[in-house]
Structure formats: C-alpha cells, structure tokens
N, C-alpha and C positions, 0 to 999 in steps of 0.2 A: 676350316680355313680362316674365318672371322678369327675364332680364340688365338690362331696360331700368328695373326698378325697384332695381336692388340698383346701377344706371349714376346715379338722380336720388339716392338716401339717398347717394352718398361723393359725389357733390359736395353735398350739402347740410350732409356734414362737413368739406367743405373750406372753404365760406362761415363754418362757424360755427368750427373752431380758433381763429382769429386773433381773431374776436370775443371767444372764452372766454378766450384767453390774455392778449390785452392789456386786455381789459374787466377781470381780476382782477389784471391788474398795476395797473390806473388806479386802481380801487379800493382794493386796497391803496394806492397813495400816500395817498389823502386819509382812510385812515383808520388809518394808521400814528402811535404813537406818535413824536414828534422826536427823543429818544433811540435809534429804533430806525431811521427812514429820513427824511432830509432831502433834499433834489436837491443842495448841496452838499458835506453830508460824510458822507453815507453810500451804500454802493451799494445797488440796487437786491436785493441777493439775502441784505443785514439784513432785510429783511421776511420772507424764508421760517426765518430762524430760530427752533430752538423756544425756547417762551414767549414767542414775539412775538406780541402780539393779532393779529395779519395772519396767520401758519402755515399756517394752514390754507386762508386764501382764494387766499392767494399761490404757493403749492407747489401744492396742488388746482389751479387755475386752470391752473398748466404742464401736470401732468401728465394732465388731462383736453385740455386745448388740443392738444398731443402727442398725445395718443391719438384725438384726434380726428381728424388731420393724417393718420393710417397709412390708412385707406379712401381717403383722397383720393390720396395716392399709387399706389393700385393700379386708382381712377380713370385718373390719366394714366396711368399704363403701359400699359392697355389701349389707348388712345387715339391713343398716342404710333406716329411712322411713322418717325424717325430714330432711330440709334445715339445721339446728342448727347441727344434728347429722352431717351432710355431713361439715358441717364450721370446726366442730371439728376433723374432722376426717385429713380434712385438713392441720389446725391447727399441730395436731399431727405428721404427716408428714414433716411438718416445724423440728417440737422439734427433731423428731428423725434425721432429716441431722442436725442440731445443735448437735448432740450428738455422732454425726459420726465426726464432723468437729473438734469435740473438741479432738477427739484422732486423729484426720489427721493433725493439725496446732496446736501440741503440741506447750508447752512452749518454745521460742527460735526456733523455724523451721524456720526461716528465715537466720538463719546460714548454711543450707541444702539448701532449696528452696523458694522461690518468696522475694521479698522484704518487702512486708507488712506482718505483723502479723496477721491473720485473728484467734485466738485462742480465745480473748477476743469477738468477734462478736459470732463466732460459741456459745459459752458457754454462752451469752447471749440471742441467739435466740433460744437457748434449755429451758435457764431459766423463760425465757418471755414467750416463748409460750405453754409450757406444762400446766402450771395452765388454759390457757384458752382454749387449748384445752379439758381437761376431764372438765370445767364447762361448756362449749359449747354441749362437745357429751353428757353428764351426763344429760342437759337440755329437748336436745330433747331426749332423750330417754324417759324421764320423760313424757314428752308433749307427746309422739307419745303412750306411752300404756295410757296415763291418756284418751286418746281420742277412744281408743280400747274400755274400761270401758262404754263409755256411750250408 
C-alpha cells in the first residue's frame, strides 16, 4: 500500500515538472521586459538573469521543474525491465540536474558565486542528454513489451 502510494506521488511529479518548468518559461516570456528577452534577439536564459523582473519565476520554475523530475526518475527505474530502459532512465537523471543547474548557475552567477561559469555546461548537459534519454527509455520499453508479445 506504502509503495503504491509513494508509485502515484512521482508520477504525479513527473506530469507536473514539465508543467512547472515550461509553464515558468511561458510566463516569463510574456512578462519579460524587451530589453531583457525578445524571441528574436535574445535567448531564453536573459530572463533568469539577476535583476531581471523574470529571475526569480524563470530560474525557480527550472529548478523546482528539475526537482520535480528526480521522483519521476526513480519512478521509472522501478518500473523499468531493460538495460536500455535503466540507461535512459539514467540518462534522464543527468538531463534533469542539467536542468536544475541551469536555474542554479544562472547567467552571470559568477559575480555572486564560484569563479567559473557552469551555466553553459549545465544547459548543455540538459540539452545533450534528454534526446537520448527518452530514445534510450522509449527503446526499451519497446523491446521489453515487443518481447512480452511473443
């Protein structure tokens, strides 16, 4: 009974990440000063800069979205019956501290804290790895009912 309720809360963290994370990217656009983010000359990660009226909705937004994403991973992992499925699962894990990292080493955080910029890593190891995570899990999942079938 326990597992089966701590089985419905991460995936009802896994419906709600993507919600909170793109629902505070959406938001911030439309309530982004023009100086700060335009769709054509500025990128999306001006709005998590500080003193940008957005900061806080925009970086928050990742780094709860991401944080919300880590139960749903441990969701599938339980779940999961392939090797591929457990890669991706992994995989996604990656994406999601990428996705955390990118609203924790906002643009310019090295004027606050550490020396190096890690915003560009972050936002690239989110980029990089989400595609192959859901071709990974997507894979096995494939493979693992196609093999139920026979």
């Amino acid at each position: 009974m326990a597992d089966r309720n701590w089985h419905r809360i991460a995936s009802g963290c896994g419906l709600a990440a993507p919600i909170v994370a793109l629902g505070a990217i959406f938001l911030a656009t439309l309530l982004a000063a023009p100086e700060t983010f335009t769709w054509r000359d500025r990128a999306l990660s001006d709005m998590g800069r500080y003193g940008a009226n957005t900061f806080l909705l925009f970086n928050g937004g990742l780094v709860l979205g991401g944080l919300l994403g880590l139960p749903f991973g441990w969701r599938l992992w339980v779940a999961s019956q392939t090797t591929l499925e457990r890669l991706g699962v992994g995989l996604l894990w990656g994406a999601t501290i990428g996705l955390v990292g990118v609203g924790v080493f906002f643009l310019d955080h090295t004027e606050f804290y550490l020396t190096t910029s890690l915003h560009g890593p972050a936002a690239v190891l989110f980029f990089g790895l989400a595609p192959f995570a859901q071709w990974l899990y997507g894979t096995g999942l494939v493979l693992s009912r196609s093999h139920d079938s026979d």
